[in-house]
C-alpha positions in Angstrom: 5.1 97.9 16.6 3.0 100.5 18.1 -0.5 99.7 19.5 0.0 95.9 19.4 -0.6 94.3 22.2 -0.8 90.2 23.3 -4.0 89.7 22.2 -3.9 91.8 18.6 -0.7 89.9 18.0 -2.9 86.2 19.3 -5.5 87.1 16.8 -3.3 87.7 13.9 -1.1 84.5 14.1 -4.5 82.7 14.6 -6.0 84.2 11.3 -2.8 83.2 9.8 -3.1 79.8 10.7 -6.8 79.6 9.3 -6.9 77.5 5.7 -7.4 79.0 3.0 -11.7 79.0 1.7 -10.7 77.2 -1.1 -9.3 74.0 0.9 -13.2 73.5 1.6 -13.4 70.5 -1.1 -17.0 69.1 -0.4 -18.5 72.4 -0.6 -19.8 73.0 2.7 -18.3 76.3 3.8 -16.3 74.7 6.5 -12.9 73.4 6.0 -12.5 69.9 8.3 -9.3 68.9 9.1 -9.5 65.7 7.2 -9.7 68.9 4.1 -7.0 70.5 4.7 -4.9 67.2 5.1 -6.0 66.3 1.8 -5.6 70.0 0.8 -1.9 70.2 1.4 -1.2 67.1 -0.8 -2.3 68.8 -3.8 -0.7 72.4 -3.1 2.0 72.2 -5.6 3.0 75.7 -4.9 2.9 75.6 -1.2 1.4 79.1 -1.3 -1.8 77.8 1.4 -4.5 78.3 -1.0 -5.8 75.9 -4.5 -6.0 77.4 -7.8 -8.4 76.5 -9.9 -6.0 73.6 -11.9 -4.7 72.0 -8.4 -8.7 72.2 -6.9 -10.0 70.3 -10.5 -6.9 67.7 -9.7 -7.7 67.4 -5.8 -11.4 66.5 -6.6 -10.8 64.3 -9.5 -8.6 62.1 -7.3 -11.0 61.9 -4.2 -13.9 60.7 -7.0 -11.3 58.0 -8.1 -11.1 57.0 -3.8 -7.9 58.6 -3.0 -8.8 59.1 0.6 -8.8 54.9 0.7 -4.9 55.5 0.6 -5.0 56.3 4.4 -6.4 55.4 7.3 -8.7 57.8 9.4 -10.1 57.7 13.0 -6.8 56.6 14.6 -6.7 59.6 17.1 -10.0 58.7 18.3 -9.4 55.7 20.3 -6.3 57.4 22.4 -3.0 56.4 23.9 -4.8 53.2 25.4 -5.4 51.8 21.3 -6.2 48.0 22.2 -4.9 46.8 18.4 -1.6 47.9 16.8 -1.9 50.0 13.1 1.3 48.3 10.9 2.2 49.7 7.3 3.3 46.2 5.2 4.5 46.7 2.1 2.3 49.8 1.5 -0.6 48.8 3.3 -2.0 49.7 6.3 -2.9 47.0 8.8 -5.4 48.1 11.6 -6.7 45.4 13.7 -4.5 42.7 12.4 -6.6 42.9 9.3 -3.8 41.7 7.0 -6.3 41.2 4.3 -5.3 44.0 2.5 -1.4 43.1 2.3 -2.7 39.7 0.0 -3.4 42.0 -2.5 0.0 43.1 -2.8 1.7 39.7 -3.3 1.6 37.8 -7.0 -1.2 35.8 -7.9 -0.4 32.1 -7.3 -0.6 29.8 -10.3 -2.7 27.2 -8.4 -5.0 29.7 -7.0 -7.5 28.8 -10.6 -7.9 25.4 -10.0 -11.2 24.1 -8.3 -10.9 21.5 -5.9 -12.7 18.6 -6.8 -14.0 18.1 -2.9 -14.5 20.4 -0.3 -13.5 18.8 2.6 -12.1 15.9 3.9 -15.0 14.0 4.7 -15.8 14.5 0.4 -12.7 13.3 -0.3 -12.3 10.2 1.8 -15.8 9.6 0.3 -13.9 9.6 -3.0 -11.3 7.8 -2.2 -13.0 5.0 -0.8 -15.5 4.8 -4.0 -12.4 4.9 -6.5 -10.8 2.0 -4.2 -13.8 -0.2 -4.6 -14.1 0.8 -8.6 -10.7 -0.2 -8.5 -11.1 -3.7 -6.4 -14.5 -4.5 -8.7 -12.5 -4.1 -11.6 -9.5 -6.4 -11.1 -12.2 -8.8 -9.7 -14.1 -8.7 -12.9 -10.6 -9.2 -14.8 -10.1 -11.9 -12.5 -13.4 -13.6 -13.3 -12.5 -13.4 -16.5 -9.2 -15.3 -16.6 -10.3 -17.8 -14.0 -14.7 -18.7 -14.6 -15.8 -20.3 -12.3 -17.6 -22.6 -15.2 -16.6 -23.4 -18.7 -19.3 -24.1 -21.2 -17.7 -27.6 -23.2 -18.9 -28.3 -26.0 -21.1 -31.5 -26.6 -19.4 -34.9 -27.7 -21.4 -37.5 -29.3 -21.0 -41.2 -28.3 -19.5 -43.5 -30.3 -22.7 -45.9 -28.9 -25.3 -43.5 -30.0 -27.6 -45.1 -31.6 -29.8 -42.6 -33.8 -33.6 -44.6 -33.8 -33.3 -47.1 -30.7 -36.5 -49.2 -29.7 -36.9 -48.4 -27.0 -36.0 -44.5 -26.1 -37.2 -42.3 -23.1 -40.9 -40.5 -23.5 -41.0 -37.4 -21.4 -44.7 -37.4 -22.0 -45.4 -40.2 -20.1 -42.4 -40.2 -18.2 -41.9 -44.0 -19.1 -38.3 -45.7 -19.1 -37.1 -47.9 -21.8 -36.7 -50.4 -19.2 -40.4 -50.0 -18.3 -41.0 -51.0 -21.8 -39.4 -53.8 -22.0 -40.7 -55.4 -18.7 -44.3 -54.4 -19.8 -43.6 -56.3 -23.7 -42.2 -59.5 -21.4 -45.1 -59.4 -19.5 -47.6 -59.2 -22.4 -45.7 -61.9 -24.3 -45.7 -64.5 -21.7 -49.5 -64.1 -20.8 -49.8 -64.7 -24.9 -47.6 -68.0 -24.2 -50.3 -68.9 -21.5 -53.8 -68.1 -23.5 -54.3 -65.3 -21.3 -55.8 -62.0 -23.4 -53.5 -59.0 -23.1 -54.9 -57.0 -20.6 -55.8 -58.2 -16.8 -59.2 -58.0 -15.7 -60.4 -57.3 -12.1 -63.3 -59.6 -11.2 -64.7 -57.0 -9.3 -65.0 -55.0 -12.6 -68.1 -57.4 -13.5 -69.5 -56.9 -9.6 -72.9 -54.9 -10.1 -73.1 -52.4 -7.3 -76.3 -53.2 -4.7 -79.0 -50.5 -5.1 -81.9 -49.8 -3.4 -84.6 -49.7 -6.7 -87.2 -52.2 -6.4 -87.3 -55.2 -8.0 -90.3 -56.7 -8.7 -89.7 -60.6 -8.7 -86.5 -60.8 -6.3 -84.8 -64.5 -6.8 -84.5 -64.6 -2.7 -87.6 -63.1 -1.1 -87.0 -64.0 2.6 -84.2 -63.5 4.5 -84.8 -67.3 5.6 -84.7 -67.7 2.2 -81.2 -66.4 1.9 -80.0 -67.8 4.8 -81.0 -71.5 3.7 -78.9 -70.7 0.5 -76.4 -69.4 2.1 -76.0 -72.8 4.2 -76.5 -74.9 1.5 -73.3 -72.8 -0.1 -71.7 -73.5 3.1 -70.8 -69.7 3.4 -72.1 -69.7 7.4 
């Protein structure tokens, strides 16, 4: 090769290496290298440049999130990386994330039913309310085999009598044997002569006033005092 020298021969293996314009897929004029990664996954040829069918494919599947399939940046944080990246059943881990793996895994059959608590401090709640509906409701049974009282029903005397003379008045909360002693008493003071009621013979006492009278039977009170000597009251 005539005329070529180092750096003619530098410059042509480093054009060679450039991508291809049309690996620029957001349009920018500049092809990143996170472009031409996802470049070369949709060069079906393998000829370094995109036609116009596998550029239409390449754009469609980065609209549908196609670059979510790996995981970027790793480079950036060196050799020192403080967290491990793992690939678990087609997943990527980065930061013990394992949230993504759970999506891999079937759905489990219990996963639809709601709790009816949401902790424990709900559920021993619960529990201790269904054991005391549960303790008031054999109690109840309990009262209900065993009262404490039985209503019996009312049994008439065979001494009953139905119109008696003398009976019990709630009115005047009077006795029959209050009766009886009060007819005795009435009948023997009939015996006797005496009327049927007792008089008090301070009933026919007239009460001293202080009116005048006018022609006084004692005028003096030597007067009364002679009378009441000759009464032999003093």
């Amino acid at each position: 090769m005539e005329g070529m020298t180092q750096r003619k021969l530098m410059e042509e293996r480093k054009a060679r290496n450039l991508p291809d314009p049309s690996y620029d897929l957001d349009g920018d004029g500049i092809v990143s290298a996170r472009e031409y990664f996802l470049a070369k996954h949709f060069d079906q040829d393998k000829d370094g440049k995109l036609n116009s069918r596998e550029k239409k494919n390449a754009l469609s599947s980065l609209e549908n999130g196609y670059e979510k399939n790996f995981v970027w940046n790793v480079e950036e944080t060196g050799p020192f990386r403080g967290h491990r990246l793992l690939q678990v059943r087609g997943e990527f881990v980065d930061g013990e994330d394992f949230i993504p793996v759970r999506n891999t895994y079937p759905k489990h059959p219990m996963s639809d039913i709601k709790p009816h608590v949401n902790n424990k401090k709900e559920l021993d709640h619960k529990r201790k309310e269904e054991l005391m509906s549960s303790l008031k409701a054999k109690r109840d049974e309990w009262d209900k085999m065993n009262p404490r009282t039985v209503l019996q029903e009312y049994k008439i005397s065979e001494f009953l009598v139905s119109n008696p003379t003398y009976f019990l008045c709630i009115i005047d909360r009077n006795t029959s044997m209050k009766q009886i002693r009060s007819e005795k008493i009435l009948q023997a003071r009939k015996d006797v002569g005496l009327s049927e009621r007792t008089t008090d013979l301070k009933d026919n006492i007239v009460a001293p006033t202080l009116a005048y009278i006018e022609n006084p039977s004692i005028a003096s009170r030597s007067e009364l005092q002679a009378k009441d000597k000759a009464d032999n009251v003093i």
